[in-house]
Structure formats: structure tokens, C-alpha cells
C-alpha positions as CSV (number, residue, x, y, z in Angstrom):
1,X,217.6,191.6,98.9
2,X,216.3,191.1,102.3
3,X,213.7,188.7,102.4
4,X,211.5,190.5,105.3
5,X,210.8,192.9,102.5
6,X,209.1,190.1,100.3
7,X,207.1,189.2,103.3
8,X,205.6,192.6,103.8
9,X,204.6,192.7,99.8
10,X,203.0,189.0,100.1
11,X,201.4,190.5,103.2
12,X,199.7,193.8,101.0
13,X,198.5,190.8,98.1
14,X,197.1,189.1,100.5
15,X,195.4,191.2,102.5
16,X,195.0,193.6,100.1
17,X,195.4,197.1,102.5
18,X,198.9,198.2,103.2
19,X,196.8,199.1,106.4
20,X,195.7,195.3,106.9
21,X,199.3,194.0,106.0
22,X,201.0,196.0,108.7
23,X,198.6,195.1,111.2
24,X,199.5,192.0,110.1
25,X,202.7,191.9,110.2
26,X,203.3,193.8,113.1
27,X,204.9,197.2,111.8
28,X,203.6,200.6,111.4
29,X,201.8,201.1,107.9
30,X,204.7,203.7,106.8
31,X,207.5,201.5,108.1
32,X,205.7,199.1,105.7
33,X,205.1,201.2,102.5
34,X,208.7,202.0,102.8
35,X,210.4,198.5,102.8
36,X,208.0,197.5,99.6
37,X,209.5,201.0,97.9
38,X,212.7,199.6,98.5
39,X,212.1,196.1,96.9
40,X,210.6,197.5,93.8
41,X,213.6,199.7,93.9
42,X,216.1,196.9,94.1
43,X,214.6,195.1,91.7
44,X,213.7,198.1,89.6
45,X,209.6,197.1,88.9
46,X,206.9,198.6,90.2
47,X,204.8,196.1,92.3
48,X,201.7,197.3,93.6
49,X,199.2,199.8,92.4
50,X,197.2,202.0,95.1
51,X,193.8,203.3,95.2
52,X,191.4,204.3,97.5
53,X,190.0,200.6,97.8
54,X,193.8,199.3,98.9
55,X,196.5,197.8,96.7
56,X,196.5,195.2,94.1
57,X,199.5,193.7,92.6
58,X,200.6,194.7,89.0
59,X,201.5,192.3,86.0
60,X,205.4,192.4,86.8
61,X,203.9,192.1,90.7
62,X,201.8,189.1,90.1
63,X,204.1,187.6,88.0
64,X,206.5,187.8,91.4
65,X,204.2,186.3,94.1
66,X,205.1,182.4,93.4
67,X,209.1,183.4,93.2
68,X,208.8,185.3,95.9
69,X,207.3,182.8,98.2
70,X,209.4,180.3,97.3
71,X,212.4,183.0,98.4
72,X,210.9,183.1,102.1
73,X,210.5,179.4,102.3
74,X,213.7,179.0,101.3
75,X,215.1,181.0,104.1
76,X,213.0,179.1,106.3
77,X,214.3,175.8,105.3
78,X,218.5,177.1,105.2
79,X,217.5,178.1,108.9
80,X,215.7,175.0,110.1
81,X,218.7,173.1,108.3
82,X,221.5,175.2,109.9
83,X,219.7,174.1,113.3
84,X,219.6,170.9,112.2
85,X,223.5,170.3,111.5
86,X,224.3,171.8,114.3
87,X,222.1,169.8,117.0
88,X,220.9,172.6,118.8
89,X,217.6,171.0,119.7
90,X,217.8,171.2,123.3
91,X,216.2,174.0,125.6
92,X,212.7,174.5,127.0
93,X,209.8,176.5,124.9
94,X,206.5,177.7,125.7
95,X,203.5,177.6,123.8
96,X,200.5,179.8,124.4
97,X,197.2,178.0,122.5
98,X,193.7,179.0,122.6
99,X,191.5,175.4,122.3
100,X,191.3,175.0,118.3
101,X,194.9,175.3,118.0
102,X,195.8,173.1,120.8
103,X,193.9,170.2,119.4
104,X,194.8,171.0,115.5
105,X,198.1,172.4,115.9
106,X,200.2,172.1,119.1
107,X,199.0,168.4,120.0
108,X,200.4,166.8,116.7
109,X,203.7,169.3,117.0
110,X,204.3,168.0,120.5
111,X,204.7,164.6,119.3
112,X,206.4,164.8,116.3
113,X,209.0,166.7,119.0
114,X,208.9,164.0,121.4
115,X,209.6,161.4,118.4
116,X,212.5,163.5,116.3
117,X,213.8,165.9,118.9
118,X,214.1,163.8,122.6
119,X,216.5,167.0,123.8
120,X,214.0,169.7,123.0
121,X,211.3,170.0,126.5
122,X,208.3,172.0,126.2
123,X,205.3,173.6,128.1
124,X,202.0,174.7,126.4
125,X,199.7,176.9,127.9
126,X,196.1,177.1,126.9
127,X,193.8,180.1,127.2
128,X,191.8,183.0,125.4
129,X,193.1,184.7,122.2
130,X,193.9,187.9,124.4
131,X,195.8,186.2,127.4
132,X,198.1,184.0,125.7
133,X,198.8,187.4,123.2
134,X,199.1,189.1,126.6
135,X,201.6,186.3,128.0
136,X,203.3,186.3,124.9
137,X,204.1,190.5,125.0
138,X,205.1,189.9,129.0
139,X,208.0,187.3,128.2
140,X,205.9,184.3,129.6
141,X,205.8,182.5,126.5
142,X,208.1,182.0,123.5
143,X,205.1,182.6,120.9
144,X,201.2,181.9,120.6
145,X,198.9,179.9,118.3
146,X,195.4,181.9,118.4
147,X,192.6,183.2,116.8
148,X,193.4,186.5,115.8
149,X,191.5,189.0,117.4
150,X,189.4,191.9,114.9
151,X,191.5,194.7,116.1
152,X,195.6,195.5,115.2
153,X,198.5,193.5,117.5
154,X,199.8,195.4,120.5
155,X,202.6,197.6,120.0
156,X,205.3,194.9,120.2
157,X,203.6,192.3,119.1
158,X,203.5,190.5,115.6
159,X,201.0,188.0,113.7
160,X,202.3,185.9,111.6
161,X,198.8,184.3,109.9
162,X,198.7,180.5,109.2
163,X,195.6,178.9,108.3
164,X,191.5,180.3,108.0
165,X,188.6,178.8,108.6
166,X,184.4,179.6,107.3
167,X,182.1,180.5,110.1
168,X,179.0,178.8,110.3
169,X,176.5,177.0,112.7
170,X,176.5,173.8,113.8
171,X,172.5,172.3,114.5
172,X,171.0,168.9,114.6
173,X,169.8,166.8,111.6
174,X,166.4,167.3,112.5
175,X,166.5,171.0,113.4
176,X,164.3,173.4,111.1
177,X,167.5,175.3,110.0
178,X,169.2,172.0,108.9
179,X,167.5,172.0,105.1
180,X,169.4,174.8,104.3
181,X,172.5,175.1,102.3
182,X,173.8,178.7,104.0
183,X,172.1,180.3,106.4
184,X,172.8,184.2,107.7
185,X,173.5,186.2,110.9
186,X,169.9,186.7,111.3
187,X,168.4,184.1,111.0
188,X,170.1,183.1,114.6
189,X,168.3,185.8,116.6
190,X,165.3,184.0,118.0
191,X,167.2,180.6,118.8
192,X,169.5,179.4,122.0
193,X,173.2,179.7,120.8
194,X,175.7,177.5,121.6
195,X,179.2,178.8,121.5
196,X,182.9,179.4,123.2
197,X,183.0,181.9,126.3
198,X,183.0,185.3,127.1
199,X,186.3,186.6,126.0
200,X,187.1,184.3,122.6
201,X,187.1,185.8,119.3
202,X,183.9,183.7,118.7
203,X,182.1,185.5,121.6
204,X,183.1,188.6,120.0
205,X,182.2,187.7,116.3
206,X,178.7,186.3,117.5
207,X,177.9,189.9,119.5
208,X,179.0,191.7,116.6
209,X,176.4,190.3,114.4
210,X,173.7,189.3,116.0
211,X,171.8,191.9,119.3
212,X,171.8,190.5,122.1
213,X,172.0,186.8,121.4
214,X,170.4,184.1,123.8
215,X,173.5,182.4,124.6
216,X,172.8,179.6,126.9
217,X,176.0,177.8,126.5
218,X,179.6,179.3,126.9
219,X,182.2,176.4,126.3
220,X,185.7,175.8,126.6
221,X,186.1,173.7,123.6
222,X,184.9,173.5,120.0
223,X,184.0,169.9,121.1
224,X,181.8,171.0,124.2
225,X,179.8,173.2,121.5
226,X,178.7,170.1,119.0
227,X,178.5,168.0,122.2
228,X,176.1,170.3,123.4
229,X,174.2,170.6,120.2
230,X,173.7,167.1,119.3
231,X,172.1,167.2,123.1
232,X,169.4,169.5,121.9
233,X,171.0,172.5,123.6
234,X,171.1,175.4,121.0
235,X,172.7,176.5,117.8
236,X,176.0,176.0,117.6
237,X,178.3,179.1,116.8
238,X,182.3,178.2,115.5
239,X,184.7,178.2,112.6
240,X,184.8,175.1,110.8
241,X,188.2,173.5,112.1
242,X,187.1,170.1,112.6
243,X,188.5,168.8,115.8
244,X,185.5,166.5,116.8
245,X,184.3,164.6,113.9
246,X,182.9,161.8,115.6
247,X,180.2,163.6,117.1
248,X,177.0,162.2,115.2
249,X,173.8,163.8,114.2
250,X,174.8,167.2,113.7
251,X,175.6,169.4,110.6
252,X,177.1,172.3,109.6
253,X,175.9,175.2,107.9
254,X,178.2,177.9,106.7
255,X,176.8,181.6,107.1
256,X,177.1,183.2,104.0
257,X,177.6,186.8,105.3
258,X,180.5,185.8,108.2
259,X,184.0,186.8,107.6
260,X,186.3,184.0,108.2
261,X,188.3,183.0,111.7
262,X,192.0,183.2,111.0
263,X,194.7,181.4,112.8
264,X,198.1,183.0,113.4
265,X,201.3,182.7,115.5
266,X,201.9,185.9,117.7
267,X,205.5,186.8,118.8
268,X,207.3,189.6,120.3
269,X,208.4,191.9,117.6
270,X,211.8,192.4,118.7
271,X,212.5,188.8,119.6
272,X,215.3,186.6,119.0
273,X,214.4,183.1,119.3
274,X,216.0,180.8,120.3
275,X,216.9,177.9,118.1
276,X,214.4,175.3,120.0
277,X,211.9,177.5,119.3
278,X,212.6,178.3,115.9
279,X,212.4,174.6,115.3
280,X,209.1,174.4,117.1
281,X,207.6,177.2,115.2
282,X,208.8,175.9,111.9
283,X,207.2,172.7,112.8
284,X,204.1,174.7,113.7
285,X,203.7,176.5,110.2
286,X,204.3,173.1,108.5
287,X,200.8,171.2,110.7
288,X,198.9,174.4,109.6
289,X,200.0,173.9,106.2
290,X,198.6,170.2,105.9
291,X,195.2,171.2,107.4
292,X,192.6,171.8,104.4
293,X,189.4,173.6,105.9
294,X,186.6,172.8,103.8
């Protein structure tokens, strides 16, 4: 059985759309719909049921998730063990990060590969969501770590999702809004907003929602936006990956009618990486595993 074809049926469970899975995943929705047929075929079960509304699994389906998983994790680990054995840790690879990732991601990665793997080098590469994507499709860097963007990968291009955050707003303690337990979109339409720049999927998510928003901040980091904030500035606009927790005085409220950020790695679609940086996206994967959003 190949295992890719459990990874596109975890992807249509998860996201529930064989639409939203091969966006995903990076394949055309047929391509998709035709590798799931196969699976149920080869192991004789019908998986999935499909409506109008997307997919959902059935019994024998549900009852296959967990095995399943633990079948692509497995592959995983007899890869990164291979590598292992073999001391192929050597090489250079390049990492394309938008801010959030870099500091909750990337930074920790880097020195668990400067303390385990001395041979391995490494370059990262921070930027917007769309430029390190864009590197990534050119050759420039190995993979990405990014928000993902609303819209499908380039042709080429494949997100593999990791972690996902609420969205929310950060304000002061003594701010009007701060009583509240949720707040929503609207209720940030006549105050300054604080948030990342032009360009981010933040930027995006905030315009979206809310007409014309008084944005008086753009930021580079999640930390410039609750700097800002506890400074009086505005209402703070981000996903709650917290990066900065030592900046007093402000809270965060989560906005009740805000889809949530995701985080995922973007790669070429037809690329064959190289055994450095298999090794440094395993170890990726693993740091977004151990972060628990709350």
C-alpha cells in the first residue's frame, strides 16, 4: 500500500473537502479522489462518504484514522533512521520563514542541529508568506515554514500543514474591550489597529473582515505588535502563537467569528530532498508538534 495514499485520506478527514485536501496537499482534486479510490480498493472498505457539504469518514473509515497515522509516522521515522545509520548529515539547507515560525519553529530547530548534527550547515531566510513560497517554487530554498495563504499553492508547490493557531486581539488591561471574554470582527472598526505589514496573511485576514481598517501600525514581528499595544498604540491584530510572553499589561481576546491561522511547510512538488534536509524537516514537524496553542 503506498503510504502517500493515506496521506491524501487523512488530508479529506481533516479538512473535510476533497477540494480543501488537494489544495492541501498540493495535487489536483481528481488526482486526489483517484488515489483514495485506490486505497479503499486495496483494502477493500469504503472510506469516505460524499455529499454536497464535502466528505466525512465512514465507520470502517474512522475506525482507520489512528492506524493510519501511525502508518505515515512510521515511514517518517524508518527514513529519518536510515539517514541516521548512515551519517549523511552533512550538506547545506535553506529555510524560508515568515516571523512566527522563525521564532517558534526554525530558532529551536537550528540549535538542536548545531548540538546533534555539527556536519549539517544551514541558512534561513525570513520574509512574507508569498516570497519565501515564491523562493521556495524558484529553487532558492529547500522548503518554507509560513502562514498559509487563503488561496490554493502554486502549481508546483505543496503544503504540508503543521500546527493552527485562534485569531484574536491583543489590547491593554485597562482598555474598554478588555472585560470581554470574545470579542468580534466588528467591534474593531472604530479603533487604531495594530498588526503585521502589508503583504502577511494577517494583513490580508484583517482587510477581509473589517472595511477599511485604521491601521496605524504595520510591524515586522508578532513582538512589535504587543510592544506597540502595551505602549497605548492600537488594537493589536495576530494569531495566538505566543512568542513574547513577557510583555506585561496586555491581554488577549479571541474573536469568536475568525477562522484560524495555520502554519505549514511549503515544498516543491516534484522535489527530491536531500537527506540534510529531510533531517531538518523532520526535526521541523517534530517543534510544531510540541507547541500547544491555547
Amino acid at each position: 500500500m503506498r503510504v502517500e495514499r493515506a496521506r491524501y485520506f487523512l488530508a479529506a478527514v481533516e479538512t473535510g473537502s476533497l477540494r480543501a485536501a488537494a489544495a492541501r496537499c498540493g495535487v489536483s482534486q481528481p488526482a486526489l479522489g483517484q488515489q483514495i479510490a485506490l486505497l479503499e480498493e486495496e483494502l477493500d472498505v469504503v472510506l469516505l462518504t460524499r455529499s454536497r457539504h464535502g466528505v466525512r469518514p465512514t465507520p470502517a473509515g474512522q475506525a482507520l484514522i489512528e492506524p493510519l497515522r501511525r502508518l505515515v509516522a512510521a515511514e517518517e521515522a524508518v527514513r529519518e533512521s536510515a539517514m541516521e545509520s548512515s551519517g549523511t548529515y552533512r550538506g547545506r539547507v535553506q529555510i524560508g520563514g515568515v516571523t512566527v515560525t522563525v521564532e517558534t519553529i526554525i530558532a529551536p530547530v537550528v540549535g538542536r542541529l548545531r548540538q546533534y548534527h555539527p556536519g549539517l550547515r544551514f541558512a534561513v531566510r525570513e520574509g512574507a508568506s508569498a516570497a519565501v513560497e515564491a523562493d521556495v517554487l524558484d529553487g532558492a530554498l529547500d522548503f518554507g515554514v509560513v502562514t498559509m495563504p487563503a488561496g490554493p499553492p502554486a502549481p508546483g508547490l505543496r503544503r504540508i500543514p503543521l500546527i493552527s493557531a485562534p485569531v484574536g486581539a491583543y489590547v491593554p488591561t485597562d482598555h474598554p474591550l478588555a472585560g470581554r471574554d470574545q470579542i468580534q470582527w466588528r467591534d474593531l472598526a472604530t479603533w487604531p489597529i495594530v498588526t503585521m505589514r502589508a503583504g502577511t496573511v494577517m494583513w490580508e485576514t484583517l482587510h477581509r473582515h473589517v472595511p477599511a481598517p485604521d491601521v496605524v501600525v504595520q510591524a515586522m514581528s508578532a513582538r512589535t505588535v504587543k510592544v506597540m499595544v502595551g505602549q497605548g498604540a492600537g488594537v493589536g491584530i495576530l494569531a495566538r502563537f505566543d512568542t513574547s510572553a513577557d510583555i506585561a499589561d496586555v491581554v488577549w481576546l479571541p474573536l469568536s467569528d475568525a477562522e484560524p491561522v495555520h502554519l505549514c511547510l511549503t515544498q516543491r512538488q516534484d522535489s527530491r530532498p536531500s537527506p540534510s534536509a529531510l533531517i531538518v524537516r523532520r526535526l521541523i514537524r517534530a517543534r510544531a508538534g510540541e507547541l500547544v496553542v491555547s
